[in-house]
C-alpha positions in Angstrom: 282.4 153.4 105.9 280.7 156.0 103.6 279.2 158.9 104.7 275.5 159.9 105.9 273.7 159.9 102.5 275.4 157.4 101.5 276.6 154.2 103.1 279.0 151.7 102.4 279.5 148.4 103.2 282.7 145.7 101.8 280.8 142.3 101.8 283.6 139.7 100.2 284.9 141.3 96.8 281.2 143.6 96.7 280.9 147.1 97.6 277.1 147.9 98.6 276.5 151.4 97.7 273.2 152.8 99.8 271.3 155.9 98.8 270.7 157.4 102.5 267.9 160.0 102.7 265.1 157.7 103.5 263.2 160.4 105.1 263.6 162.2 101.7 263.1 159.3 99.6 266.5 159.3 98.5 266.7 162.6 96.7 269.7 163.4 95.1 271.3 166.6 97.2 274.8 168.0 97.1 276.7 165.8 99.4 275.0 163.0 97.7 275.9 163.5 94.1 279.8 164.4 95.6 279.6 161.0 97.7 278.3 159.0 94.9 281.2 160.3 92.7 283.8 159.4 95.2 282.5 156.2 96.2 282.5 155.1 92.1 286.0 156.2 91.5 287.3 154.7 94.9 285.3 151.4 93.9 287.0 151.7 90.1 289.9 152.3 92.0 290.2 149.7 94.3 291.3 146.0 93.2 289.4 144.6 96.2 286.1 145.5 94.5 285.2 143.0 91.5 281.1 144.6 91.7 279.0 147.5 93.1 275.5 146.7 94.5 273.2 149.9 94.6 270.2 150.1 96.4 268.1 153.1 98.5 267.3 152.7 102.4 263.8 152.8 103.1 260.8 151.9 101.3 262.1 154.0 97.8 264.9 153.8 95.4 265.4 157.6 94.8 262.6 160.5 93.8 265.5 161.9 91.8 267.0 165.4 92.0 266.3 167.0 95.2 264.8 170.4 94.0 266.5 172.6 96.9 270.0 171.7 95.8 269.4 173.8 92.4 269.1 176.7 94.4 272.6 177.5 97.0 275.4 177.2 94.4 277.3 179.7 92.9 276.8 180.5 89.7 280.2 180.3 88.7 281.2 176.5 91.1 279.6 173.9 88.2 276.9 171.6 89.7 278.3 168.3 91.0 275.9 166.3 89.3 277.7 166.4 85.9 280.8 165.0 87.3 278.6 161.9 89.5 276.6 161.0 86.6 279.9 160.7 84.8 281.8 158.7 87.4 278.9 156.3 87.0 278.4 155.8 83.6 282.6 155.5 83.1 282.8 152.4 86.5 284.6 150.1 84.8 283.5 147.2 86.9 279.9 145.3 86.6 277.3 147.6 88.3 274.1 145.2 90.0 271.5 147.7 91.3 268.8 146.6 93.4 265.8 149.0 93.2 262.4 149.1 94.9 259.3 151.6 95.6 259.6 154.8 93.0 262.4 155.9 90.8 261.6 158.9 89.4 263.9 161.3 87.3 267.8 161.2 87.7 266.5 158.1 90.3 265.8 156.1 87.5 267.9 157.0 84.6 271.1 156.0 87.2 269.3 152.5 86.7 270.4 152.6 83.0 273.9 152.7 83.7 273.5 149.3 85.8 274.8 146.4 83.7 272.3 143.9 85.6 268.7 145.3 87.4 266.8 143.1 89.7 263.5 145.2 91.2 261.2 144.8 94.1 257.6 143.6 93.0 256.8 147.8 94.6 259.1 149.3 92.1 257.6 152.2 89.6 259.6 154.4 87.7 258.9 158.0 86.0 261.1 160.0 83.8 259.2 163.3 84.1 261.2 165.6 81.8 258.8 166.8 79.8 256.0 167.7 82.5 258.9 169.8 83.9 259.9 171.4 80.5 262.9 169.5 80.7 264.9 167.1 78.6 266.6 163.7 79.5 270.1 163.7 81.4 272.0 161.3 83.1 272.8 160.0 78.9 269.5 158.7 79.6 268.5 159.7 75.7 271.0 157.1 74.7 271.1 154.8 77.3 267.6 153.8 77.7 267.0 153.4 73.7 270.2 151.0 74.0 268.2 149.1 76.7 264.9 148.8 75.4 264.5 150.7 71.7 263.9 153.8 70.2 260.2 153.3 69.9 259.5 152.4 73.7 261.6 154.7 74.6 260.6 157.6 72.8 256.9 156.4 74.8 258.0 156.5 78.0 259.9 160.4 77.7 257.4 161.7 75.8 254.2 160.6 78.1 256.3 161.3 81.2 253.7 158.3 82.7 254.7 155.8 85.1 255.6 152.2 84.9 255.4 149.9 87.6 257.6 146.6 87.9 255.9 144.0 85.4 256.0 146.8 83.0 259.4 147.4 83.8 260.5 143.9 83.3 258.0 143.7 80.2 260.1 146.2 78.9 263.6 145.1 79.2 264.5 148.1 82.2 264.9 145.3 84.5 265.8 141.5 84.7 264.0 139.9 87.4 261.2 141.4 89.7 261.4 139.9 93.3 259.6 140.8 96.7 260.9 143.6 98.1 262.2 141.8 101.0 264.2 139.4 98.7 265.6 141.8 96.1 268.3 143.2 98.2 269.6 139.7 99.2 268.9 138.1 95.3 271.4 141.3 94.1 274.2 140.7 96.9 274.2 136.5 96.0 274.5 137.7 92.0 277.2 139.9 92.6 278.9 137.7 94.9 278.9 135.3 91.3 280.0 137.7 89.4 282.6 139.0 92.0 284.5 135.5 92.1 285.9 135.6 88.9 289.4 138.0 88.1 288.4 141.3 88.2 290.8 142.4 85.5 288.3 139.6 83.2 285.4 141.6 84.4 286.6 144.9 83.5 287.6 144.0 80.4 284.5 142.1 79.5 282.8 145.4 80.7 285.2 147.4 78.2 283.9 145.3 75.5 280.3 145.5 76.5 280.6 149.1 76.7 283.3 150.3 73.9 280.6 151.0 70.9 278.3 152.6 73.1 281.0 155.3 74.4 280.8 157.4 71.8 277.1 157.4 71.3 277.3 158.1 75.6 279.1 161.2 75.5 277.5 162.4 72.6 274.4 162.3 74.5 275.8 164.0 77.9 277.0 167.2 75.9 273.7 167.3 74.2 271.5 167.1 77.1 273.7 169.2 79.1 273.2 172.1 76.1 269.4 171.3 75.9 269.1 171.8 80.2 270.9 174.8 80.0 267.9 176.0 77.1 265.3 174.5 79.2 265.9 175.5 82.7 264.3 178.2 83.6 262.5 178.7 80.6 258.9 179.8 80.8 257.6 176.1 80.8 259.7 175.0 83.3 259.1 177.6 85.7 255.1 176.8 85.4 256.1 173.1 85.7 257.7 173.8 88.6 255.3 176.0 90.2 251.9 174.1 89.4 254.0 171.2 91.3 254.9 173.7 94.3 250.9 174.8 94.4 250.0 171.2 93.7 247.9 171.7 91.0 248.1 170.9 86.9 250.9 172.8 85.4 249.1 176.0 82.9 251.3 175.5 79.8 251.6 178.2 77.0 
């Protein structure tokens, strides 16, 4: 079930969604972000699913955008990563992800779309926007002050630093920090909870959970997706991205 980058398994009423590029760290390529917007809308789709578990084969959750696939599309075929971060932040169902070694980038900003977040105790996150001249996507400029607050944050995007898991679970980005051997397992028993209630109760609890922030959601994917299209390929991103290719500091203006 699934496809290579990204595997599916039905356990009971739970649909565990794998990230598959292990060897990669789970970077986000093309057939990745089309398979993870299929495998949402099939999951909202599908009355046999009550919960989605996601998690990342191998020792990472996801480095995030995988550079490369910036670089073969057409310039007139929009990027399927608008349309996957979309069918994510609309499932209508509860969302349980299961994250351990780094999340970095889109890898991590995925995480604020998950209603519940259990991480392995070798988790670390990084939302590196700024030492790539970027900005925030994913509605992460919304979502993660929703989670957490304006002023941490505002912190955490402007320092680009990394956080590992007690800082993560200090701050809110989490619920529970496990060993990494456990976390997998603790995420599957909580969904299978959640999953044995009436899934048409669950999405409508989800509805009201979500219904005030939908505006404030969308408001923040057409303004990051304006800001990117300022940013990319500026002069600071393109030093970003070369000091990073020459592994060395970036040189900005």
């Amino acid at each position: 079930m699934g496809s290579d980058v990204l595997l599916q398994e039905q356990r009971g009423r739970v649909r565990l969604l794998t990230l598959n590029r292990p060897a990669k760290k789970n970077a986000i390529n093309d057939p990745l972000w089309i398979a993870l917007r299929e495998a949402f809308t099939a999951a909202s789709e599908d009355d046999g699913v009550a919960c989605v578990v996601l998690a990342g084969a191998g020792d990472s959750f996801s480095a995030g955008v995988d550079l490369a696939s910036f670089g073969g599309s057409e310039a007139d075929t929009p990027h399927p990563f608008e349309s996957a971060a979309r069918a994510v932040a609309s499932f209508d169902k509860p969302l349980v992800a299961a994250p351990r070694g780094v999340a970095v980038g889109g890898g991590a900003t995925v995480l604020f779309h998950a209603d519940v977040v259990y991480a392995g105790a070798s988790f670390r996150m990084r939302l590196p926007f700024a030492a790539l001249g970027l900005v925030p996507e994913w509605a992460s400029s919304y979502m993660l002050q929703a989670n957490i607050g304006a002023q941490r944050a505002a912190e955490l995007f402007y320092t680009a630093e990394w956080i590992d898991a007690a800082r993560a679970l200090q701050l809110g980005v989490v619920a529970a920090v496990l060993p990494d051997e456990d976390v997998l397992d603790h995420a599957l028993q909580r969904a299978a909870a959640i999953a044995q209630w009436p899934v048409s109760s669950l999405r409508e609890i989800k509805r009201t959970l979500r219904l005030h922030h939908e505006p404030a959601i969308e408001a923040a994917f057409v303004a990051e997706q304006a800001a990117m299209a300022r940013q990319a390929g500026s002069a600071d991103n393109l030093e970003a991205l070369t000091a990073f290719f020459e592994k060395r500091p970036p040189r900005f203006n």
